[in-house]
Phi, psi and omega in degrees: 000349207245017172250341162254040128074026160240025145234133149292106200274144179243117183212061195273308173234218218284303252235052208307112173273136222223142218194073183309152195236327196246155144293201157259330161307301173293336195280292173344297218287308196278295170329296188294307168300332146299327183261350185283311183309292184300333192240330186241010155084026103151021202240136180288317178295359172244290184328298196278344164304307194280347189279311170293342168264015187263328186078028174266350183245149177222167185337296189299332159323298187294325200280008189271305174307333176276296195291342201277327178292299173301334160323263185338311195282353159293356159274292181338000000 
């Protein structure tokens, strides 16, 4: 972590003190975005396809994800 620049290491004394550099939110934000570019060609709708054909998404999943889409789309 602390060579991709979102911890700071302190190895000053005996003891390494750790220092977030990132929020957890901008670190979610970079992670999540690197893994849609790399493993899914930026497209979102194929990460939750494999993931709902994996049985890894349920039901109660998609309608959070449906509703959670429409939101958005009423910020437009």
């Amino acid at each position: 972590m602390a060579e991709k620049g979102a911890v700071y290491c302190d190895r000053t004394t005996r003891t390494n003190y750790y220092t977030a550099l990132v929020s957890e939110e901008e670190y979610k934000l970079a992670e999540g975005t690197t893994l849609l570019e790399k493993m899914f060609h930026k497209s979102a709708k194929d990460f939750i396809a494999s993931l709902y054909q994996g049985k890894k998404v349920s039901q109660k999943d998609i309608r959070e994800l449906s509703d959670y889409l429409k939101s958005l789309e009423k910020e437009e």
